[in-house]
C-alpha positions as CSV (number, residue, x, y, z in Angstrom):
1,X,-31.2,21.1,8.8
2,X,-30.0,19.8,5.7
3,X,-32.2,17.9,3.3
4,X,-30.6,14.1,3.4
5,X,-30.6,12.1,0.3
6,X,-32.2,9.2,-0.1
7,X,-29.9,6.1,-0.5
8,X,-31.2,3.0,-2.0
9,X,-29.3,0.7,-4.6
10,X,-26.1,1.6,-6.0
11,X,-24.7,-0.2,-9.5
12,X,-21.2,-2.1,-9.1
13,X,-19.7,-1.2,-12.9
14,X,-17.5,-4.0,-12.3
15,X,-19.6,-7.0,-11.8
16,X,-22.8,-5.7,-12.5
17,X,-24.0,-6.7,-8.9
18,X,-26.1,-4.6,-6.5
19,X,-25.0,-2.7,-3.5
20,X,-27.7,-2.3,-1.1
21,X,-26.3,0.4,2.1
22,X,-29.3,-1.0,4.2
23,X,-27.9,-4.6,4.3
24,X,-24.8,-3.2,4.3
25,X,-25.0,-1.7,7.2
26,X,-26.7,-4.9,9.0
27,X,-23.6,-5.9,11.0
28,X,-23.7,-8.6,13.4
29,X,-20.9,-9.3,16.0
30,X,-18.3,-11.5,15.3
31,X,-15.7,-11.7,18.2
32,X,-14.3,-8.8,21.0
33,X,-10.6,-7.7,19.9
34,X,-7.8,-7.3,22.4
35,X,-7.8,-4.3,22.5
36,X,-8.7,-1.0,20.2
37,X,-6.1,1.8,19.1
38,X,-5.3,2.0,22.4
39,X,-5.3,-0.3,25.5
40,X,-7.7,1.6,26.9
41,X,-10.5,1.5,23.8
42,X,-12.8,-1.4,23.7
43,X,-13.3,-2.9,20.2
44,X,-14.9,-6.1,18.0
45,X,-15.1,-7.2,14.8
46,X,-18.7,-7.1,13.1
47,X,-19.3,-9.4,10.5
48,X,-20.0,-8.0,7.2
49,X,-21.2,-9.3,3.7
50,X,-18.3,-11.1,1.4
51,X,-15.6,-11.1,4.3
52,X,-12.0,-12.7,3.8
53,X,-11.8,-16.6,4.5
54,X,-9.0,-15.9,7.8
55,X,-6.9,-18.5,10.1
56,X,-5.5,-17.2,12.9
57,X,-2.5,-19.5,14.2
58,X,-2.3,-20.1,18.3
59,X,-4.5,-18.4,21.1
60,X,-3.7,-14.8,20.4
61,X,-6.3,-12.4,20.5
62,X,-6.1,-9.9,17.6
63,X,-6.3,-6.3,18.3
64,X,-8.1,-3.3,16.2
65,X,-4.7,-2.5,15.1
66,X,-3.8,-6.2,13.9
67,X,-6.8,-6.4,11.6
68,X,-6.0,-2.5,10.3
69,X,-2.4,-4.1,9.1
70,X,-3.6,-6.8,7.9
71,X,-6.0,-5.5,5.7
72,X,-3.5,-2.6,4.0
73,X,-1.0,-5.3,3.6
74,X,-3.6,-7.7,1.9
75,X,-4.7,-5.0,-0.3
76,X,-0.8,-3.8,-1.3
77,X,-0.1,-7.8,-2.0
78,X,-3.1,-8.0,-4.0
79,X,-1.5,-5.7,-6.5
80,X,0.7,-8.4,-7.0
81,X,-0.5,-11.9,-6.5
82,X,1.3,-13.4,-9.4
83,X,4.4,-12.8,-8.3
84,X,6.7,-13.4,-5.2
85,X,5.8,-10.0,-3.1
86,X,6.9,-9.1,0.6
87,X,5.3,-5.7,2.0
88,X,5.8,-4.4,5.3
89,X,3.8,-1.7,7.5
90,X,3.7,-0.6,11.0
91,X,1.1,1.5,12.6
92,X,-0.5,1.1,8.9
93,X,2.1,2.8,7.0
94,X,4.2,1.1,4.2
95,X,7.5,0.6,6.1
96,X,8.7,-1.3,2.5
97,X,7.8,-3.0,-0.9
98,X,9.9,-5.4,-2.5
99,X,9.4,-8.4,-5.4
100,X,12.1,-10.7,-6.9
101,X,12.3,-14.7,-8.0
102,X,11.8,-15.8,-5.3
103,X,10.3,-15.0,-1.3
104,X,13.2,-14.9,0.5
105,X,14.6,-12.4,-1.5
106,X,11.7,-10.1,-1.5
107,X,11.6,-10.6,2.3
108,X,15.5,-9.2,2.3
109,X,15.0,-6.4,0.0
110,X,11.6,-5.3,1.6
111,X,13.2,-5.8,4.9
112,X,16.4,-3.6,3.8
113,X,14.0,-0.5,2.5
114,X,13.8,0.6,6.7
115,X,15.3,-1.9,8.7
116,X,14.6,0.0,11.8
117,X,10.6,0.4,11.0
118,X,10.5,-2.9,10.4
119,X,10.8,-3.7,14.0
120,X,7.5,-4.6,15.6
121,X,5.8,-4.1,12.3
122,X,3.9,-6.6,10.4
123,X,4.9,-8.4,7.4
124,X,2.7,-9.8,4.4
125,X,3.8,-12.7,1.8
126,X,2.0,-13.1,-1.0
127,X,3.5,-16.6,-1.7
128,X,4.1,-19.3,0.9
129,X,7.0,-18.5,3.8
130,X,9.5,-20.7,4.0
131,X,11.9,-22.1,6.8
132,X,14.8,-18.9,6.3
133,X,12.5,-16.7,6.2
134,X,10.6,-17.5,9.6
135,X,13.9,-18.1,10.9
136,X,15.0,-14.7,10.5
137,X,11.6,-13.4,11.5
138,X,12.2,-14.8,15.0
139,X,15.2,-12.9,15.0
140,X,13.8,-9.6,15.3
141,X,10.4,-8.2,17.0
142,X,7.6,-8.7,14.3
143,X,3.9,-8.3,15.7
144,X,2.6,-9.8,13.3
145,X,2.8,-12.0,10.1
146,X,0.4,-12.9,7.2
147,X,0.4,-15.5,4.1
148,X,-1.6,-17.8,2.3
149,X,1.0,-20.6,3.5
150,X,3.8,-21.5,5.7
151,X,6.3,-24.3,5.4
152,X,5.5,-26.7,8.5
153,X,8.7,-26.0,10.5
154,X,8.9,-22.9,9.6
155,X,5.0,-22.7,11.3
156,X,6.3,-24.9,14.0
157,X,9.5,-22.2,14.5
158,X,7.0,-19.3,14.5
159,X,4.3,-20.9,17.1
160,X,7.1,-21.1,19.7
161,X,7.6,-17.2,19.3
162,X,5.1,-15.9,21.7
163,X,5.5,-12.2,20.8
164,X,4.2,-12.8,16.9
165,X,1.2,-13.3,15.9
166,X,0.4,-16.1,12.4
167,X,-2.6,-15.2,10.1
168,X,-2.6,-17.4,7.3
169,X,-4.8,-15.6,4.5
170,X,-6.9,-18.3,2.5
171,X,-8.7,-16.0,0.0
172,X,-6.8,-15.6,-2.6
173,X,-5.3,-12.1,-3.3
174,X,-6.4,-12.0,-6.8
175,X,-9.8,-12.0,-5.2
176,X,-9.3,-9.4,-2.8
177,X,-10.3,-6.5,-5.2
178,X,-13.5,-8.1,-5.3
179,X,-14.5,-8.5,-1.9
180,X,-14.9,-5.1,-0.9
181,X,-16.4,-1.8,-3.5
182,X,-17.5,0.6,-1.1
183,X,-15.8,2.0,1.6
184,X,-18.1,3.5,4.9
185,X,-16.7,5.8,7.6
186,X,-18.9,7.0,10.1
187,X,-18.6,10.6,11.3
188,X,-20.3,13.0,13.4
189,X,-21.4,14.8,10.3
190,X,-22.8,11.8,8.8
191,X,-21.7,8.4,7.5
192,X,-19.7,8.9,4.5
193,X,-19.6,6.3,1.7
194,X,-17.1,5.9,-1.1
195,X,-16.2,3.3,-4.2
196,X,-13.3,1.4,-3.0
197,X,-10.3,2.5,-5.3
198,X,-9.4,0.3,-7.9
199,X,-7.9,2.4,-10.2
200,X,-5.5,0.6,-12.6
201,X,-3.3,2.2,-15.5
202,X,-3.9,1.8,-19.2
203,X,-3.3,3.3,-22.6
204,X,-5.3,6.0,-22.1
205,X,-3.6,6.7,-18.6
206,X,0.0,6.5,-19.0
207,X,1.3,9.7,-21.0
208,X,4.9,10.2,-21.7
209,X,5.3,13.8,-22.1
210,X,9.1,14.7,-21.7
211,X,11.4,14.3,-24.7
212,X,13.0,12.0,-22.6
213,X,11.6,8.8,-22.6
214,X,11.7,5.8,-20.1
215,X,13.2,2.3,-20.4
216,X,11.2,-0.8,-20.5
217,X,12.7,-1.3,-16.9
218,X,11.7,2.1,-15.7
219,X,8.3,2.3,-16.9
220,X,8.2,-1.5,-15.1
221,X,10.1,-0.1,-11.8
222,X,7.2,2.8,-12.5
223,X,3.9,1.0,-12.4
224,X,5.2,-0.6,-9.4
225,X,5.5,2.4,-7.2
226,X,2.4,3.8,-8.6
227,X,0.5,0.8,-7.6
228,X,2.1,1.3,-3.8
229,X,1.1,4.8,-3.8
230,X,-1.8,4.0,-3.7
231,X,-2.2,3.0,-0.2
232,X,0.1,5.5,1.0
233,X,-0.9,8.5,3.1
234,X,-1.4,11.5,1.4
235,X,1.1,13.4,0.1
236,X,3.5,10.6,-0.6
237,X,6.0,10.0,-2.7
238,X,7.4,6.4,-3.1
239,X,11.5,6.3,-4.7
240,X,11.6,2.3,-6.1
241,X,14.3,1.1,-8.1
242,X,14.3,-2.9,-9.5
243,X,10.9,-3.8,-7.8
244,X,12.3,-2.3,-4.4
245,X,10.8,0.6,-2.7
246,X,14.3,2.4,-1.6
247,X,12.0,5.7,0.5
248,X,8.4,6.1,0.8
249,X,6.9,9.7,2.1
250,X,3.6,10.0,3.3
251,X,1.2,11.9,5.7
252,X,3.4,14.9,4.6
253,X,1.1,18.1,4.0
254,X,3.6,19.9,1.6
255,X,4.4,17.9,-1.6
256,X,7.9,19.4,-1.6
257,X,8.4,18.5,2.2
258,X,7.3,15.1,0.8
259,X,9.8,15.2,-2.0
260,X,12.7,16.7,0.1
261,X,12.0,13.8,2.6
262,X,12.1,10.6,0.3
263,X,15.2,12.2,-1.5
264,X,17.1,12.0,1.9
265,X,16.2,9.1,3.1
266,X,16.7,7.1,-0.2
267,X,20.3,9.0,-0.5
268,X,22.1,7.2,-3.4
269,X,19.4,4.9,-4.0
270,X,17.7,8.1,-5.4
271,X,20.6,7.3,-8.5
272,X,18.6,6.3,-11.4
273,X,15.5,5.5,-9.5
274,X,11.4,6.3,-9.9
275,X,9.4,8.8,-7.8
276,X,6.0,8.0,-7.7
277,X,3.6,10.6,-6.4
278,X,0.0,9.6,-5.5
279,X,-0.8,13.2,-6.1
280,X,-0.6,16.2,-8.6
281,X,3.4,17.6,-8.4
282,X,2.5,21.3,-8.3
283,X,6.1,23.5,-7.9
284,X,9.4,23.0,-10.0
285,X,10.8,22.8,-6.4
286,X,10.0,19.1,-6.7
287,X,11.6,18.5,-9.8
288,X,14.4,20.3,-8.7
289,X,14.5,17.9,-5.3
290,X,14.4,15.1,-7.9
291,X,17.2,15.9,-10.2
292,X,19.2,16.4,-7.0
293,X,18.7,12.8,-5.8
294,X,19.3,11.6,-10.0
295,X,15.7,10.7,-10.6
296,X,15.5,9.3,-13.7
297,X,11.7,9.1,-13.6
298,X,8.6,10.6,-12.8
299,X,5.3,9.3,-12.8
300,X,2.5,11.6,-11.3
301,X,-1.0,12.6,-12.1
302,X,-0.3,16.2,-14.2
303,X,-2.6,18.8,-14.2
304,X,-0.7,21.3,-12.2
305,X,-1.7,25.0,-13.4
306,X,2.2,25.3,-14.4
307,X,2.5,21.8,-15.9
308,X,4.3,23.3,-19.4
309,X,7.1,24.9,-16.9
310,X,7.2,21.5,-14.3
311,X,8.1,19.4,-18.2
312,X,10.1,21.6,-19.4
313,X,12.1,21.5,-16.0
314,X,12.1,17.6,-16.1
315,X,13.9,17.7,-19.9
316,X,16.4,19.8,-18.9
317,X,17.7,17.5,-16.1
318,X,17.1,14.1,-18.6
319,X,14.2,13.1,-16.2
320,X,11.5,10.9,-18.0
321,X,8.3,12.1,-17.0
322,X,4.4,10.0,-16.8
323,X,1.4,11.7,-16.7
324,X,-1.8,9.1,-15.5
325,X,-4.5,11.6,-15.1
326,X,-5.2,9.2,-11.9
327,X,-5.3,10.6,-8.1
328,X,-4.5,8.2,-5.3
329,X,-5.2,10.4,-2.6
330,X,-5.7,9.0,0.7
331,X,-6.3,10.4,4.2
């Protein structure tokens, strides 16, 4: 039998607090869900240290699969909590991304990234929703909705819709990256642990290496889609173009299928576009996807054992290319 470690007190870097896995682990029940992944699983929410401050609007009973999308959309919007943000997910995946001026357009140009996923999905606003917007949400078959705040008729519209679900959101999402910094998955093998991932890009991270450089507006449309791959499934690759996530790949287990994927869904709205990849791009056959679809940038870990060849590749074709040195893997 292996020879377990012991676990004791583990240093936050970030706030200098403590991390103790005993208390951690000290759950207590909270509330029975609906239902878990499937009707036929049982499930509950245990309450944990430093949860999210919730509301949930009406008599509906979450389900396990409620709280899983409203947690990944929480954490995409708190990538961008200063700014008017709309993400959509179903089943947990990113369905679509979008920010502008103002909510209602992000809600149409995340809505517009796959129309038809966005069907019984869920859908996050990280500023307040107004009257259009929940109008047009009745429209179609949405699960579920989240924000910090909803116009009152706009509430009053979406209360009379028995099929969705409200869940107004009072932490803030600036605080969000605060709440949780380790990440536990129990397995037969053991109970893993992890630091939650907060990576962020900075000078030291964000490498032009191509002779062909980005625009202000690219290396902007870039950090954006590198922030959403981040809570993609692994291998993605996220095409985004003017704060709009036009394809997003993920679960794939070939990189190039991943590529090849995103590059036919996102058709002409590859033209010009970024492709983000949460993980190293490790064939030319990727760049060679890309210059298909008109990339224009390419922002991506590096470190690929052909990396000079993968460059040289993306100069020929005038594709900008971003190395952060950061994976965003995630199963």
């Amino acid at each position: 039998m292996a020879k377990m470690a012991e676990v004791k007190i583990f240093d936050n870097s970030n706030d200098n607090t403590k991390w103790e896995l005993e208390k951690e682990l000290e759950y207590q029940p909270l509330w029975d869900l609906a239902h878990g992944e499937n009707p036929h699983q049982s499930a509950g929410i245990l309450k944990t240290s430093g949860m999210a401050d919730f509301e949930i609007i009406g008599e509906d009973a979450l389900s396990y699969n409620d709280v899983i999308n409203i947690s990944e959309l929480s954490n995409i919007l708190s990538e961008f909590y200063d700014v008017c943000a709309v993400a959509i997910v179903r089943d947990s995946a990113i369905c679509g991304v979008a920010l502008a001026p103002d909510i209602e357009e992000a809600y149409n140009k995340a809505f517009d990234c796959d129309p038809m996923s966005s069907f019984f999905g869920a859908i996050g606003f990280s500023q307040k929703v107004t009257y259009e917007v929940a109008k047009h949400i009745n429209s179609m078959s949405v699960k579920l909705i989240i924000a910090p705040e909803i116009e009152e008729d706009g509430l009053k519209l979406l209360k009379e819709n028995k099929f969705t679900k409200v869940v107004l959101i009072k932490t803030p999402f600036k605080e969000f990256k605060h709440i949780l910094q380790k990440e536990i998955k129990i397995t037969p093998f053991g109970t893993l642990y992890q630091d939650i991932n907060h990576s962020t890009l900075g000078k030291d991270s964000f490498n032009v290496v191509t002779k062909t450089k980005p625009t202000t507006e690219q290396i902007e449309d870039a950090v954006f889609a590198w922030k959403i791959s981040k809570y993609a499934r692994s291998n993605s690759i996220i095409i985004a173009k003017d704060f709009k996530t036009e394809a997003i790949a993920q679960g794939f287990a070939s990189p190039v299928n991943a590529v090849e994927f995103a590059m036919n869904t996102a058709c002409d709205g590859a033209k010009n576009a970024i492709l983000a990849s949460d993980n190293i791009i490790p064939t030319i056959d990727c760049v060679y996807a890309a210059a298909q679809g008109r990339i224009s940038t390419i922002i991506q870990p590096g470190g690929a054992d052909n990396e000079n060849k993968i460059i040289e590749l993306a100069d020929k074709y005038n594709i900008a290319m971003i190395l952060t040195g950061i994976k965003n893997y995630k199963h």
